[in-house]
N, C-alpha and C positions, 0 to 999 in steps of 0.2 A: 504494500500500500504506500509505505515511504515512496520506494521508487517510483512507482506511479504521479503519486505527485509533486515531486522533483522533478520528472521529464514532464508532466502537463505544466507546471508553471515554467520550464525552461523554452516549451516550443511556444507558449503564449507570449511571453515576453518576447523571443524570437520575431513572432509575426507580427508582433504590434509594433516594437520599438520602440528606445525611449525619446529619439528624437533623430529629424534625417541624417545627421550624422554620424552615429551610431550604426542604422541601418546601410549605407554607404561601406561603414567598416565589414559591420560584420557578412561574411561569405557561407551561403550553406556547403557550397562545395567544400573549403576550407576545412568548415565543422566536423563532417562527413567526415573527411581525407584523415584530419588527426584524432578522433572517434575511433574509425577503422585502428590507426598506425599504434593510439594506444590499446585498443581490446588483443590486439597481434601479440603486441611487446608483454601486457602484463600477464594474458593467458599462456603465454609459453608457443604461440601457432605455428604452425610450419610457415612455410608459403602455399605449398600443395596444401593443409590444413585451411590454411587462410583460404584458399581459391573454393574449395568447397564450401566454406560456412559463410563468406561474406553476401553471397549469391541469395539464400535464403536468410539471413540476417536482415538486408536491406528489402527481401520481400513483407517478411516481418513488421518493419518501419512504415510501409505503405500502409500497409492493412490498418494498423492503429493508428496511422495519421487519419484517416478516412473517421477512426470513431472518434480522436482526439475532436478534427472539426465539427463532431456532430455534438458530443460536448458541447463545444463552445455556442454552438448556436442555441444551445436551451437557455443560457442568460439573456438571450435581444428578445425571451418573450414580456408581455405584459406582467407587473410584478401586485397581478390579486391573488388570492388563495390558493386558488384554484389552478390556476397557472404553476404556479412556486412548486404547492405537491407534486404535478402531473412535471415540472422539470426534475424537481429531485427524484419522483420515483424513476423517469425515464433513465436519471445519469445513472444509479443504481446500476441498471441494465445494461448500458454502456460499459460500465467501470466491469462488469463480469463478463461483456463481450472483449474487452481487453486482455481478460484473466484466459477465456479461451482460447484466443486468439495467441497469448505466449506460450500456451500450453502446447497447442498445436505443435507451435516450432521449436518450443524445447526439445519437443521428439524428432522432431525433424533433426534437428543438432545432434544429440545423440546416435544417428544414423550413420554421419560422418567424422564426427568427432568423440574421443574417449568422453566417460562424464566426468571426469575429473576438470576437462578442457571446456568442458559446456561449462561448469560454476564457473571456471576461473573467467568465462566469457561476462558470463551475468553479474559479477562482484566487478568485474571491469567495468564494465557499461555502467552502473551506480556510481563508482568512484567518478568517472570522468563527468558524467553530469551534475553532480555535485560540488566537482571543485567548477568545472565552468557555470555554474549559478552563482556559486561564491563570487567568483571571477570579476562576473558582470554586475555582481552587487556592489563589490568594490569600485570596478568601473564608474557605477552611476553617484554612488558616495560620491565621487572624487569631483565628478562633472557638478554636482550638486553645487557644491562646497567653494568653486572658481564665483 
């Protein structure tokens, strides 16, 4: 659940930005590139390792970006009662289509990779979103503060 919402508040902040300059900086491609280059490095992957798991890894990221957006669109409803429940039951739904959705491909990893390397993938992927929210919390501190 932590990581969940580590990486939902990281791709929000991501698509909203804190301001055009910021956005200007930041690159997904980048993101992506050193994402990847850390989950490689901290999991222990091969290259052949790597060639198999990044393939369905960044299948992975689609999938839940698709429920991330749908997320987000349950906040731009109307904010009466009735609304509020029917968003929160819906995220509910969501945040478990999320859970399936990693389940899926934890097996899928498992297929190609030892499990020892599948954890080391998913402890990776937390560390590195973590420290780049920090990151960028710091970042916007600093911007603040000028």
């Amino acid at each position: 659940m932590k990581k969940l919402l580590v990486f939902e508040v990281l791709m929000f902040v991501v698509a909203l930005g804190a301001s055009a300059e910021e956005q200007q900086k930041f690159s997904p491609e980048k993101f992506q590139a050193d994402l990847e280059q850390y989950i490689t490095t901290e999991a222990g992957l091969t290259n052949e390792e790597a060639a198999k798991f990044f393939p369905l890894y960044r299948e992975m990221q689609q999938k839940q970006r698709v429920v991330y957006n749908k997320m987000h669109e349950l906040f731009k409803l109307p904010h009466d009662e009735a609304s509020c429940k029917r968003a929160v039951q819906r995220r509910d739904q969501l945040e478990i289509e999320l859970k399936q959705i990693a389940q899926t491909y934890h097996n899928k990893f498992l297929r190609v990779l030892p499990a020892s390397k599948v954890i080391g993938t998913i402890i990776a992927e937390d560390k590195f979103h973590r420290r780049a929210f920090r990151k960028f919390g710091q970042q916007r501190n600093r911007e603040t503060k000028k």
